[in-house]
C-alpha positions, 0 to 999 in steps of 0.5 A: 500500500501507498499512502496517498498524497497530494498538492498545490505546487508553488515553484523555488530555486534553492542552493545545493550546498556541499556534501559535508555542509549537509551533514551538519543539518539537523533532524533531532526530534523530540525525545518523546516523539521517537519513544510515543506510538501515535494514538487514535484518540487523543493526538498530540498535535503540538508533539506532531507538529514539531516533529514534522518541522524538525524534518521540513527544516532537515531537508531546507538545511540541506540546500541552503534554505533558513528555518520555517517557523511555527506559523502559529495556533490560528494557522494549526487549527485550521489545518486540522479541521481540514484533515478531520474533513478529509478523514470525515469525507474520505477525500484527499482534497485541498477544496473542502464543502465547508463554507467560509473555509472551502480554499486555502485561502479562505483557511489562511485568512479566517487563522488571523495570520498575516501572510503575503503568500500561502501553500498547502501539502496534504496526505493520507497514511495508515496509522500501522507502518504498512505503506510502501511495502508487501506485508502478511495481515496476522490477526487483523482484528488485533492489529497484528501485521508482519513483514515479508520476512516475519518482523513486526509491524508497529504503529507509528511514532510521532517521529516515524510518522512524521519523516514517512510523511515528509519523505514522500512529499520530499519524493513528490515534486510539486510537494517538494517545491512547497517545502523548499520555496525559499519565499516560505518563513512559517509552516503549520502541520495538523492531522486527523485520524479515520478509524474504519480505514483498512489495516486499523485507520489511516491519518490524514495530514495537512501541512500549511506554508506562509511566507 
C-alpha cells in the first residue's frame, strides 16, 4: 500500500550546498516523539507538529534554505479541521464543502495570520507502518501485521510518522517545491485520524506554508 498524497505546487530555486555542509543539518526530534506510538484518540498535535518541522527544516538545511517557523495556533487549527474533513469525507482534497473555509485561502485568512503568500501539502497514511511495502495481515482484528520476512509491524511514532510523511512529499515534486520555496518563513502541520480505514485507520495530514 501507498499512502496517498497530494498538492498545490508553488515553484523555488534553492542552493545545493556541499556534501559535508549537509551533514551538519539537523533532524533531532523530540525525545518523546521517537519513544510515543501515535494514538487514535487523543493526538498530540503540538508533539506532531514539531516533529514534522524538525524534518521540513532537515531537508531546507540541506540546500541552503533558513528555518520555517511555527506559523502559529490560528494557522494549526485550521489545518486540522481540514484533515478531520478529509478523514470525515474520505477525500484527499485541498477544496473542502465547508463554507467560509472551502480554499486555502479562505483557511489562511479566517487563522488571523498575516501572510503575503500561502501553500498547502496534504496526505493520507495508515496509522500501522504498512505503506510502501508487501506485508502478511496476522490477526487483523488485533492489529497484528508482519513483514515479508516475519518482523513486526508497529504503529507509528510521532517521529516515524512524521519523516514517512515528509519523505514522500520530499519524493513528490510539486510537494517538494512547497517545502523548499525559499519565499516560505512559517509552516503549520495538523492531522486527523479515520478509524474504519483498512489495516486499523489511516491519518490524514495537512501541512500549511506562509511566507
Amino acid at each position: 500500500m501507498r499512502g496517498k498524497i497530494w498538492t498545490a505546487a508553488i515553484a523555488a530555486t534553492v542552493v545545493v550546498l556541499s556534501a559535508a555542509s549537509a551533514e551538519a543539518c539537523s533532524r533531532a526530534v523530540p525525545a518523546k516523539a521517537v519513544k510515543t506510538q501515535v494514538p487514535a484518540k487523543g493526538i498530540d498535535q503540538d508533539l506532531l507538529e514539531a516533529a514534522i518541522r524538525v524534518e521540513v527544516n532537515y531537508h531546507r538545511c540541506r540546500v541552503g534554505l533558513s528555518e520555517l517557523g511555527d506559523a502559529g495556533n490560528g494557522l494549526a487549527r485550521q489545518a486540522h479541521a481540514h484533515s478531520k474533513w478529509m478523514a470525515k469525507t474520505g477525500q484527499l482534497a485541498h477544496k473542502s464543502t465547508v463554507a467560509g473555509r472551502a480554499t486555502l485561502m479562505q483557511r489562511i485568512k479566517k487563522s488571523g495570520v498575516r501572510f503575503r503568500t500561502g501553500s498547502e501539502n496534504i496526505g493520507m497514511v495508515h496509522r500501522y507502518q504498512v505503506d510502501n511495502r508487501r506485508f502478511r495481515i496476522i490477526d487483523a482484528n488485533s492489529c497484528a501485521f508482519v513483514s515479508t520476512k516475519g518482523e513486526p509491524l508497529p504503529a507509528h511514532s510521532y517521529a516515524t510518522l512524521a519523516r514517512h510523511i515528509v519523505t514522500l512529499w520530499m519524493e513528490s515534486p510539486g510537494h517538494r517545491k512547497n517545502i523548499l520555496d525559499r519565499n516560505a518563513k512559517a509552516v503549520s502541520s495538523a492531522i486527523a485520524f479515520e478509524p474504519k480505514a483498512d489495516f486499523c485507520g489511516r491519518f490524514w495530514i495537512t501541512q500549511n506554508f506562509i511566507g
